[in-house]
C-alpha positions in Angstrom: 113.8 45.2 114.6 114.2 48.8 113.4 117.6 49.3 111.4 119.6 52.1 110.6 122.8 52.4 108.4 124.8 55.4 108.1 127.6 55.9 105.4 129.3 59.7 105.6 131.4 60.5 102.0 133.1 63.0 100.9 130.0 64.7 99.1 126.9 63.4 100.6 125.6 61.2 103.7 123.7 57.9 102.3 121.1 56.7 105.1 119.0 53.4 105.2 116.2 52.4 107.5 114.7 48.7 107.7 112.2 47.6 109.6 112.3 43.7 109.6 109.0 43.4 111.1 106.9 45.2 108.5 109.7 45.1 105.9 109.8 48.4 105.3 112.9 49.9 103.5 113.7 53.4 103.0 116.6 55.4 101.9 118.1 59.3 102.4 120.5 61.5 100.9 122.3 64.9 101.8 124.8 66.7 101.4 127.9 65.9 103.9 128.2 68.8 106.7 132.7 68.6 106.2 133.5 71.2 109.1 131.6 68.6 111.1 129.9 65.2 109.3 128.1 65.0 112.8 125.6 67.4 111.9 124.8 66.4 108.4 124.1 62.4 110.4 122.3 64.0 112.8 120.2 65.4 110.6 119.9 62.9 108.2 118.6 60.6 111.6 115.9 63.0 112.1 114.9 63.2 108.7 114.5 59.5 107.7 113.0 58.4 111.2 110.3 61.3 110.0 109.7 60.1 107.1 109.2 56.5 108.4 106.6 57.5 110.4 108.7 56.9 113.5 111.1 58.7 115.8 115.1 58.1 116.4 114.0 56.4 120.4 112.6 53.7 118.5 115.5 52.6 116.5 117.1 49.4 118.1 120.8 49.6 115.8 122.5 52.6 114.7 125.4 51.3 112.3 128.0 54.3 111.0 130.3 53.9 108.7 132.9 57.0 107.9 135.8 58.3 106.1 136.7 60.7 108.6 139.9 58.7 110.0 141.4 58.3 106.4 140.7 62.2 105.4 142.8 63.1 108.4 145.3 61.0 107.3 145.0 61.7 103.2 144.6 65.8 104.8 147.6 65.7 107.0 145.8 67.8 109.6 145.9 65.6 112.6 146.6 65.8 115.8 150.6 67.0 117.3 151.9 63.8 118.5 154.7 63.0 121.3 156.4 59.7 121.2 158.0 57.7 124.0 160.5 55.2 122.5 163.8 53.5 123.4 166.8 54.7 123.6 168.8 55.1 120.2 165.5 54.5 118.1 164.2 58.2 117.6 164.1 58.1 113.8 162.5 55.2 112.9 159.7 56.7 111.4 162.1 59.0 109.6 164.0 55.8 108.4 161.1 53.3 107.3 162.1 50.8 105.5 164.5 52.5 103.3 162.2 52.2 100.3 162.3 54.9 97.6 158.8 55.4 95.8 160.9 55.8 92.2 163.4 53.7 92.2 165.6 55.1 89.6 164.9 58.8 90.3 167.8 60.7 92.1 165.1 63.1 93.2 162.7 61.8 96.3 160.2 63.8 98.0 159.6 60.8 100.8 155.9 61.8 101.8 156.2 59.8 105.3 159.2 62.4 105.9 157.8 65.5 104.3 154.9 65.1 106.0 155.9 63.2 109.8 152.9 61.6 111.9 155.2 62.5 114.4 158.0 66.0 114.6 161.2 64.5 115.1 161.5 67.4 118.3 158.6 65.4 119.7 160.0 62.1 119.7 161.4 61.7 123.1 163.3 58.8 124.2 164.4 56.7 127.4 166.5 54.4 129.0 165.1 51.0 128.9 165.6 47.7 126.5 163.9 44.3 126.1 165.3 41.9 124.3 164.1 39.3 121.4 162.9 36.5 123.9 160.9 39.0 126.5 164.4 39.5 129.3 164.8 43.0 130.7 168.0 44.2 129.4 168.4 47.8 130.5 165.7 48.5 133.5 163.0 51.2 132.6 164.1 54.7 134.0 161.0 56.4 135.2 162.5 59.4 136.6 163.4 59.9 132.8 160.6 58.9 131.2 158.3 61.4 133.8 160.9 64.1 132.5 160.0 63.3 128.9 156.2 63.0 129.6 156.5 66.7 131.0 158.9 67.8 128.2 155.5 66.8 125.9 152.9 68.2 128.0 154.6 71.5 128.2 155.3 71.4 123.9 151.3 71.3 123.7 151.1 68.0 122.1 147.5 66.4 121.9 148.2 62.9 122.0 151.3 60.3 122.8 152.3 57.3 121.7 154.3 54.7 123.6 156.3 52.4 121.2 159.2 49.9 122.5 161.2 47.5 121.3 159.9 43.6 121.8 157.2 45.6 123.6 154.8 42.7 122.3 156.5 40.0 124.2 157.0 42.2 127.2 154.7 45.3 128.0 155.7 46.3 131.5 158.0 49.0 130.5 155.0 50.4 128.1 152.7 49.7 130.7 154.4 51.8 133.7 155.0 54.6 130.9 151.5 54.8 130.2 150.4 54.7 134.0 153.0 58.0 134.2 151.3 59.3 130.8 148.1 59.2 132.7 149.2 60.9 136.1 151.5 63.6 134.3 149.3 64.5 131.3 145.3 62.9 131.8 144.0 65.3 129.3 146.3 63.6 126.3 144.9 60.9 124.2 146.7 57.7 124.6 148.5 55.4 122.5 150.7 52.0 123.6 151.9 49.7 121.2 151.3 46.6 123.3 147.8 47.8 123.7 147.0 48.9 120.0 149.5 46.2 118.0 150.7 43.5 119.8 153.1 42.2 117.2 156.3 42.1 115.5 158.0 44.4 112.6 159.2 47.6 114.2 158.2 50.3 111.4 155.3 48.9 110.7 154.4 48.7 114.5 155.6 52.2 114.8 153.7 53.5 111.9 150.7 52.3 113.0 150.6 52.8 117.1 151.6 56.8 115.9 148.7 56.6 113.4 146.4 55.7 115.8 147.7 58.9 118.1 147.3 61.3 114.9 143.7 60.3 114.4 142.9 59.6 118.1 141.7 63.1 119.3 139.6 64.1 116.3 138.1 60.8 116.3 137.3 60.1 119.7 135.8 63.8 119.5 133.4 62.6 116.5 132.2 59.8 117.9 131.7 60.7 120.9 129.5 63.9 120.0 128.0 61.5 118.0 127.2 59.5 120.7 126.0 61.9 122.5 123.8 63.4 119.9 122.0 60.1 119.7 121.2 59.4 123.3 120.0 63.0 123.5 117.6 61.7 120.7 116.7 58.7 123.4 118.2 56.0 120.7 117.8 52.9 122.7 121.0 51.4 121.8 124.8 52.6 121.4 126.9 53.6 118.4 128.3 50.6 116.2 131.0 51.4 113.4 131.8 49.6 110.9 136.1 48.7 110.9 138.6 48.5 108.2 138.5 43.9 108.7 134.8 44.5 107.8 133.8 43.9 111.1 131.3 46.4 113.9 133.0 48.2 116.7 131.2 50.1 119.3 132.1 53.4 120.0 133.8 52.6 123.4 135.9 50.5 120.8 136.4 53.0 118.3 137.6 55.6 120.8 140.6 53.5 121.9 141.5 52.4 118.5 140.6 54.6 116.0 143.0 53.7 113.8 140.6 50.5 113.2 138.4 52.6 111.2 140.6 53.6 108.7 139.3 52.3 106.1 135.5 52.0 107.5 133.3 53.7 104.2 135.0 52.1 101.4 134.9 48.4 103.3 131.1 48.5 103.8 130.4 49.1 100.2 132.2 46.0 99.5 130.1 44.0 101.9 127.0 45.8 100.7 128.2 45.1 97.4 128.5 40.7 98.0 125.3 41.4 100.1 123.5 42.3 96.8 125.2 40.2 94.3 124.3 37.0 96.3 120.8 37.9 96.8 120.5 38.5 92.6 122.5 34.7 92.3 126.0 36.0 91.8 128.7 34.6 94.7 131.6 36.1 92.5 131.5 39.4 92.6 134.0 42.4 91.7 132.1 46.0 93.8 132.5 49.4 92.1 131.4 51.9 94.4 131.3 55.5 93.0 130.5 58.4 94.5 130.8 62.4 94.0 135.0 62.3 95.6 136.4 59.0 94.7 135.3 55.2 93.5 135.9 51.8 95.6 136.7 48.8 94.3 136.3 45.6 96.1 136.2 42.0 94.7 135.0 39.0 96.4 135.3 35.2 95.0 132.1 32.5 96.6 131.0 35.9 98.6 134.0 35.7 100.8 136.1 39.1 101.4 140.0 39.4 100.4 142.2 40.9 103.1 145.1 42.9 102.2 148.8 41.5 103.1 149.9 43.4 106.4 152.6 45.0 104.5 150.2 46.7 101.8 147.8 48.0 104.6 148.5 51.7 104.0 147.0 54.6 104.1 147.9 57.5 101.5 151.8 57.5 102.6 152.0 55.8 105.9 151.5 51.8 107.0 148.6 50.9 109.2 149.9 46.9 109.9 145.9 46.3 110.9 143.6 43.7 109.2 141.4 45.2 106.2 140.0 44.3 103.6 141.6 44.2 100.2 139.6 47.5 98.3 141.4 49.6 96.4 140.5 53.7 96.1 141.3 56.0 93.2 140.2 59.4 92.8 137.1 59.1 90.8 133.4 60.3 91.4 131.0 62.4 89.7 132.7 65.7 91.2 136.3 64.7 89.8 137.4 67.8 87.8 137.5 67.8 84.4 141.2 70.0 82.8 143.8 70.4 80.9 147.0 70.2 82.3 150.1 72.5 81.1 150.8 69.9 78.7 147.8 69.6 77.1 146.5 66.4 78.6 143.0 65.7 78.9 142.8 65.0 83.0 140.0 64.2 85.0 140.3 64.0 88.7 142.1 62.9 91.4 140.1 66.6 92.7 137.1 66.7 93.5 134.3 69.6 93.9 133.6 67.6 96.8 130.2 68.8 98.7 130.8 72.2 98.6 130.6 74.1 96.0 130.4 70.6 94.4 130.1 70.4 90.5 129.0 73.4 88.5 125.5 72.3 87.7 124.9 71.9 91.8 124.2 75.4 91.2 126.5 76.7 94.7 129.0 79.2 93.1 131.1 75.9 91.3 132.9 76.7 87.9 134.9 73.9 87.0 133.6 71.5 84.9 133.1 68.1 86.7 132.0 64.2 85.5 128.3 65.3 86.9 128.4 68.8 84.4 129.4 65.8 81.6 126.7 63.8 82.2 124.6 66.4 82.3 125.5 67.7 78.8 125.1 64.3 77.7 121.3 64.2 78.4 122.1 61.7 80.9 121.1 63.1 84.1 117.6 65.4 83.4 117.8 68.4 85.8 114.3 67.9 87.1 114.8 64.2 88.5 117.9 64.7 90.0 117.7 63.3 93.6 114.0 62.3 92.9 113.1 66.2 91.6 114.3 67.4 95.4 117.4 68.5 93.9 117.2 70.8 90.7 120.5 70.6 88.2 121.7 73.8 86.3 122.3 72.8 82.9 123.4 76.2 81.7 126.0 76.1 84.4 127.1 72.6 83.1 127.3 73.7 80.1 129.5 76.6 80.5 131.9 74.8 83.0 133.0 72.8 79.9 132.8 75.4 77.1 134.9 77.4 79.1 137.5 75.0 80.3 138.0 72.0 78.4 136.1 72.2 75.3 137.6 75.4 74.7 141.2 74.0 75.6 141.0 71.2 73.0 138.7 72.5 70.2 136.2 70.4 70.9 132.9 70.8 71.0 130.9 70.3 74.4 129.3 66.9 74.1 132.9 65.6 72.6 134.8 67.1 75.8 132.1 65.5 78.1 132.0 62.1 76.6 135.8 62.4 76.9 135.8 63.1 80.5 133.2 60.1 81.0 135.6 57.8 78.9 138.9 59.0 80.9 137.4 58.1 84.3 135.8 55.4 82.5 139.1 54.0 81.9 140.7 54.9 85.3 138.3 52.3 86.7 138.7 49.3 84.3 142.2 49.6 85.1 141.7 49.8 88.3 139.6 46.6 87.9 142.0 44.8 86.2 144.9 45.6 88.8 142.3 43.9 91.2 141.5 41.1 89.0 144.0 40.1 86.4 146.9 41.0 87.6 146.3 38.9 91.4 144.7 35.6 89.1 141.6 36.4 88.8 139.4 36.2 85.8 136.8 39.1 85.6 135.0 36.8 83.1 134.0 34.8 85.7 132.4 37.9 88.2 129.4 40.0 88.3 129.9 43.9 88.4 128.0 45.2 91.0 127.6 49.0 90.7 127.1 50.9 93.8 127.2 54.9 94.8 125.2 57.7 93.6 127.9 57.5 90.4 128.5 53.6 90.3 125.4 52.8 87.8 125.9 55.5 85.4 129.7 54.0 84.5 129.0 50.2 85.5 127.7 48.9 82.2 130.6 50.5 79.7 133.1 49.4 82.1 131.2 46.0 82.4 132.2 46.2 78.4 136.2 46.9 78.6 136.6 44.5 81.4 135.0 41.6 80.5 132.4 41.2 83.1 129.3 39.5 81.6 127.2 41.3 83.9 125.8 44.3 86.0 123.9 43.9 89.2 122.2 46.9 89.9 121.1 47.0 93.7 117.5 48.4 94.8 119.1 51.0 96.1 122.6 51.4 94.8 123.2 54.8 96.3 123.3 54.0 99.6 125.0 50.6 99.1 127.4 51.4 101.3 124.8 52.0 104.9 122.8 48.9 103.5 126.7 46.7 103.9 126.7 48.1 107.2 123.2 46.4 108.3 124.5 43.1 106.1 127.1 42.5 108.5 128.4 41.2 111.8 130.0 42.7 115.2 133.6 41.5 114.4 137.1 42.2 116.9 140.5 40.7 115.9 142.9 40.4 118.3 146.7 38.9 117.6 149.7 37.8 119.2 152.8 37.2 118.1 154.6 33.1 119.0 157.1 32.5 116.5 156.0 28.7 116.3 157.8 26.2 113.5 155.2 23.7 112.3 158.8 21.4 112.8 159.1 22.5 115.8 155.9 23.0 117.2 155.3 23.4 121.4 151.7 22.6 120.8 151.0 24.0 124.4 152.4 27.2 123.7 150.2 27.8 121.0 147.4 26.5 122.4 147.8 28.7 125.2 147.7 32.2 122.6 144.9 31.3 121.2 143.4 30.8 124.1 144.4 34.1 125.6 143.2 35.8 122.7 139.7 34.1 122.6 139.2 34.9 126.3 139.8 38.9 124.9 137.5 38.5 122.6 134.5 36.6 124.3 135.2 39.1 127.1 134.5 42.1 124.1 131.5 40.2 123.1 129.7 39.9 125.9 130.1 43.3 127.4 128.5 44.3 123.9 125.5 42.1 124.8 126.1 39.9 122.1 124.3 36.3 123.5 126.0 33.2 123.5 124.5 31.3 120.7 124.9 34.6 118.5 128.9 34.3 119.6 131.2 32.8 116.8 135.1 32.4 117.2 137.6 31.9 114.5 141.2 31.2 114.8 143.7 32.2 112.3 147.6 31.6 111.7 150.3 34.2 109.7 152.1 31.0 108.0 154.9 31.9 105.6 157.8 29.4 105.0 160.7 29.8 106.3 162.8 32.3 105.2 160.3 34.1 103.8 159.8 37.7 105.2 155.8 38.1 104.5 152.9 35.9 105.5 150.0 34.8 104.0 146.4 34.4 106.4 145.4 30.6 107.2 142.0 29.7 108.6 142.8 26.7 111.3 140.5 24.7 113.3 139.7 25.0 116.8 140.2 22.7 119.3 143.4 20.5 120.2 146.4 21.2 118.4 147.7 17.5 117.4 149.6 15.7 114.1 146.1 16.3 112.1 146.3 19.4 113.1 150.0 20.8 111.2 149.3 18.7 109.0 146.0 21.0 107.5 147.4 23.8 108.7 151.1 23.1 106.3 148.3 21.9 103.6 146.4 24.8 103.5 149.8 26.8 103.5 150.6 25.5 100.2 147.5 25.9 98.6 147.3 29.4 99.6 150.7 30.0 98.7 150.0 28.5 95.1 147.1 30.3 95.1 148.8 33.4 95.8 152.3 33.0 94.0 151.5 30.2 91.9 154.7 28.4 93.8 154.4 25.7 96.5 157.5 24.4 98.0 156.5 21.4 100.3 160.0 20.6 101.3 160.0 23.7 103.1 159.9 24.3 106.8 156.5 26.4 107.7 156.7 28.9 110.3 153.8 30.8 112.4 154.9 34.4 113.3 151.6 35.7 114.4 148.1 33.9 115.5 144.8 35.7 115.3 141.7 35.3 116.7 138.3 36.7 115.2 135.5 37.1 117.6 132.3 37.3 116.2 129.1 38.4 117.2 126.0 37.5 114.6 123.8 39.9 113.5 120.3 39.3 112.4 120.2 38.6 108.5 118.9 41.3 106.4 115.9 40.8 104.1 114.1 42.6 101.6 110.7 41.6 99.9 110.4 40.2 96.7 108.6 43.2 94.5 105.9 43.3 92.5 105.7 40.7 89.0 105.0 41.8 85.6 105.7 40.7 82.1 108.4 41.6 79.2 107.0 45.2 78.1 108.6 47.7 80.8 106.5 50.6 78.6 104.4 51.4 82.2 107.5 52.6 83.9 108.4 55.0 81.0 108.7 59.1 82.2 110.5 60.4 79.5 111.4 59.9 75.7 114.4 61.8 75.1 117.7 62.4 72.7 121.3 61.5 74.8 124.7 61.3 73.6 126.0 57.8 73.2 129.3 56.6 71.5 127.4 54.1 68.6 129.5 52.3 66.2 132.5 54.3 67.2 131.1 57.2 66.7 129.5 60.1 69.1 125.4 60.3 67.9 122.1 62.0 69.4 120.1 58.9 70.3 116.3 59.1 71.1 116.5 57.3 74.8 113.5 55.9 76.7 114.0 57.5 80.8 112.0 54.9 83.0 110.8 55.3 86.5 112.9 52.7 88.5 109.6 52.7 91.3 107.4 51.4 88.6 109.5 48.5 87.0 108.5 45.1 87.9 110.2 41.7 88.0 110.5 40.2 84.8 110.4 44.3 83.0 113.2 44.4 80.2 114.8 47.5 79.3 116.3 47.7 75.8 119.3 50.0 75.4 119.4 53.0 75.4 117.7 53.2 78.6 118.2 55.8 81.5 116.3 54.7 84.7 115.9 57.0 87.4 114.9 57.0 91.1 116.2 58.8 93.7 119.6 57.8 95.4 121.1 56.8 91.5 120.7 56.7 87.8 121.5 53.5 85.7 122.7 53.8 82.2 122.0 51.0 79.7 124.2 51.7 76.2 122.7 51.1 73.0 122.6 47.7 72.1 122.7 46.1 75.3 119.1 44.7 77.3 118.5 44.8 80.9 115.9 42.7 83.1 114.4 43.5 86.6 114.9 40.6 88.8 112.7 39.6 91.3 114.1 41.4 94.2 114.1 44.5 91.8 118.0 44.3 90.8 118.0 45.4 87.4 120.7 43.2 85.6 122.6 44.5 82.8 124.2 41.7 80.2 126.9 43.2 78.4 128.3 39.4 76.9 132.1 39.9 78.2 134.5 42.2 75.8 134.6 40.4 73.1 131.4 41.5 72.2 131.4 45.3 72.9 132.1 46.0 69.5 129.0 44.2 68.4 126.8 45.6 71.0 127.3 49.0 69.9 126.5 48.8 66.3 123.3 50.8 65.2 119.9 49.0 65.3 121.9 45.6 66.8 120.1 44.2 70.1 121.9 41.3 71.6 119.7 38.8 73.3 122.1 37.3 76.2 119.3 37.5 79.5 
């Protein structure tokens, strides 16, 4: 089967190609095309089908992963929305939840009201009102609510969301809106609650059913160019995007729920990321993902992903109640910009050169010094590899970026201001780590770092250090990381209802009956996308939280009858999840089931790689370049003579001693003085840094630790 993964960031396009049959693998960068990412995959497509000696109509799975719905969001340039609601609840989005992001400050600017999904003069309400067990109160008006469609149509809104109250226990009013939504105003994109979120906590429902309106147009636009592009090309099979749960939509999927795909780059790096950290023997895993705009961080415990409560699922500002995975974003990539504030402070980042101009060494009319100019000053990135030599660096640019910004600012000289800028971002991501790790019970002691993104390799082994990770993984092709975790994983759909079961109280039938509604939806889904029935996997899932308690933690349950065996896992689990979570279990408590969830799966083919070529100790064949680069040794910054190897010509069983620079073309991997790195035999180059108790040690002159 010929594969291809697509991952569109904020500076460049990643692209993988497999071909299981003859286990071919090869990879493709350039730069993202912003005013319309389409082109830049488009391209890419042609490009890397070319170069594999095939053409697009031969590929059998297109896989896309993209940050196009979260820019919108994180941009505030989406579409003018209308909302429908009930009478009396106009504001609230305006309202929230009465959270202040400072909570001692007088002084608020509420981003969520600064910047509305949603104009307060375009939220339109009617007459109508369901009440808290399903029972019409107040009858829909649809004289009213055809006045209030054309009140939207004629105020030029794109798109319109239809939001109720208890809409998720009774959609007719929703659905007659939308039916009038359609008549009066076909061109609008479309919205309804009881179609998009199912489920109970108004805000959040609100939020996120308006959300999916703001991105709907600009989305559905993308992918379906997209779409288009690639059956012009004669691909053989349709669009598949990777979701915020982790899972693959089609774009028929996509288009009606956009708001899915909020999260869709940054989660497929994490799955790429447990993808390569089992195949080098490491099941715990924490992912940094680093790229020119920001850096992703992901961790997974036995290979298995973390989901984000339903309460923390936002995006910039605003909550998106929809499942996704638990990664965590800062503003950190090899085109963060490197100043000094009016204060004084030494900042790097959260801006970004981004793709264009990009940083100053990109040599495309950029002045401000960036991460990528500091490296380059450092020796660490040689001008004439960069990109595999298909990208020349300026480093007289780089050089002049920081003499004339922050070296000049602080009195420094350059290679002191660089290593600076590499140590603050450096630092950005450990704690970034440890809000990941530490601070939700886990010990990073006890996880491999796997370093990902163009970026990822040239930070992952001095954060490796500060953290306390005893080791770097260093994927084949850690660049495009992210495309290869959208070929590692499977065609996933979630769908939820809300029961409001007590585990006391349990009407068995009842719940038996949801989940059985929702696994109909979601075989239905699978089959229409092809998938066969011994590829088909469904998993049911309960919201449990104990009574009382006003957020909910996931369960796993069986399928099958629901009986005494059955609460009684289901409140055991509870517990131990609970603990788990809050370290508290309280077994005298009453459990109840808000929500149930069911996760339709559709099994992909397992990705595999070849086992590359076996050498001995002495990696001295793969050595390019003998050079001096800037490390910090024995707390002090030195001009160290550094060995730059050829990462195509290392071979299982090569060891690199520190410092090292290997190069190939989608990344760079830095190993520090003192530390010694080994090629696996699947090509991973592991890094052993011994945990942070030792990083002191490793970094004394002349001092080689032996810990592989």
């Amino acid at each position: 089967m010929r594969r291809l993964g697509v991952d569109v960031g904020g500076t460049f396009t990643d692209l993988i190609y497999v071909d299981d049959e003859a286990g071919q693998i090869l990879v493709h960068k350039l730069p993202t095309t912003p005013d319309d990412p389409s082109q830049g995959t488009v391209q890419g497509i042609r490009e890397l089908t070319e170069l594999a000696g095939t053409q697009p109509s031969d590929l059998e799975q297109v896989f896309h992963g993209t940050t196009i719905a979260t820019n919108i969001v994180i941009e505030h340039d989406g579409a003018q929305v209308g909302l429908i609601t009930t009478e009396g609840y106009r504001d609230i989005l305006h309202i929230a939840r009465h959270k202040k992001p400072l909570n001692f400050s007088n002084y608020q600017d509420l981003p969520w009201q600064r910047y509305p999904i949603v104009r307060r003069r375009y939220r339109l309400t009617v007459p109508e009102r369901v009440t808290r067990d399903g029972s019409v109160l107040v009858p829909l008006d649809e004289e009213r609510a055809r006045e209030q469609v054309r009140r939207l149509k004629d105020a030029g809104v794109e798109a319109v969301a239809v939001c109720f109250l208890f809409s998720f226990l009774n959609p007719e009013h929703e659905a007659r809106v939308a039916e009038i939504v359609r008549e009066e105003f076909p061109d609008a994109f479309l919205s309804v609650s009881s179609e998009v979120l199912p489920q109970y906590r108004e805000y959040e429902r609100f939020s996120t059913v308006c959300l999916n309106a703001y991105i709907g147009p600009r989305v559905s636009r993308y992918v379906r160019r997209l779409e288009e592009e690639l059956a012009a090309m004669d691909v053989k099979t349709g669009l598949h995007l990777m979701t915020s749960a982790s899972g693959v939509a089609t774009a028929a999927g996509a288009v009606s729920r956009p708001v899915n795909l909020l999260m869709s780059g940054p989660v497929a790096g994490v799955v790429g990321g447990i993808w390569a950290g089992r195949q080098a023997g490491y099941d715990n895993v924490i992912t940094l993902d680093v790229g020119g705009t920001s850096a992703d961080i992901g961790l997974a415990q036995d290979g298995r992903l973390r989901m984000k409560h339903l309460l923390d699922t936002r995006v910039g500002p605003y909550q998106a109640m929809i499942p996704m995975v638990d990664v965590d974003t800062i503003g950190a990539g090899g085109g963060s910009i490197a100043y000094v504030d009016s204060g004084g402070i030494f900042r790097v980042g959260p801006r970004s050169a981004g793709a264009d101009p990009g940083p100053a060494a990109y040599g495309r009319g950029g002045t401000e010094a960036t991460a990528t100019d500091a490296m380059v000053n450092l020796g660490w990135l040689l001008p004439e590899t960069f990109l595999g030599g298909g990208m020349s660096l300026d480093a007289g640019a780089a050089r002049r970026a920081f003499e004339e910004g922050p070296a000049a600012a602080l009195g420094m000289t350059v290679e002191e201001a660089s290593m600076g800028a590499v140590q603050i971002l450096t630092h950005s991501m450990v704690q970034s780590i440890e809000e990941n790790s530490v601070r939700k019970g886990y010990d990073p002691r006890d996880f491999a770092l796997v370093a990902e993104g163009g970026a990822g390799p040239l930070f992952a082994a001095q954060i490796a250090l500060e953290a306390g990770t005893p080791w770097v993984v260093v994927p084949n092709y850690p660049g495009v990381t992210a495309a290869l975790g959208l070929l590692a994983t499977d065609m996933v759909y979630e769908y939820v209802s809300t029961v409001y079961e007590r585990l006391s109280k349990l009407d068995a039938d009842a719940l038996q009956r949801a989940f059985e509604e929702l696994e109909g939806q979601a075989r239905a889904q699978l089959e229409h996308d092809g998938i066969p029935a011994d590829q088909l996997l469904i998993q049911r899932v309960a919201d449990c939280r104990y009574l009382g308690q006003g957020y909910e933690l996931r369960v796993d349950v069986a399928s099958g009858d629901i009986d005494g065996d059955w609460v009684q896992k289901v409140r055991s689990d509870f517990h131990d999840i609970h603990e788990r979570e809050y370290s508290r279990r309280f077994e005298d408590s009453d459990i109840e089931i808000p929500n149930v969830r069911v996760r339709g799966i559709g099994l992909m083919p397992p990705l595999k790689v070849p086992e590359v070529e076996h050498g001995d100790h002495s990696s001295d064949a793969a050595v390019r370049y003998e050079r001096d680069a800037w490390f910090r040794v024995g707390g002090e910054l030195r001009q160290v003579s550094t060995r730059f190897y050829d990462r195509a010509e290392l071979k299982a069983g090569n060891r690199l001693e520190g410092p090292a620079i290997v190069n190939q073309y989608d990344s760079t991997t830095v190993v520090p003085p003192g530390l010694i790195a080994r090629i696996d035999r699947f090509g991973n180059i592991v890094i052993g840094t011994g945990g942070a108790a030792e990083a002191e040690l490793l970094t004394v002159p002349g001092t080689v630790k032996e810990v592989l």
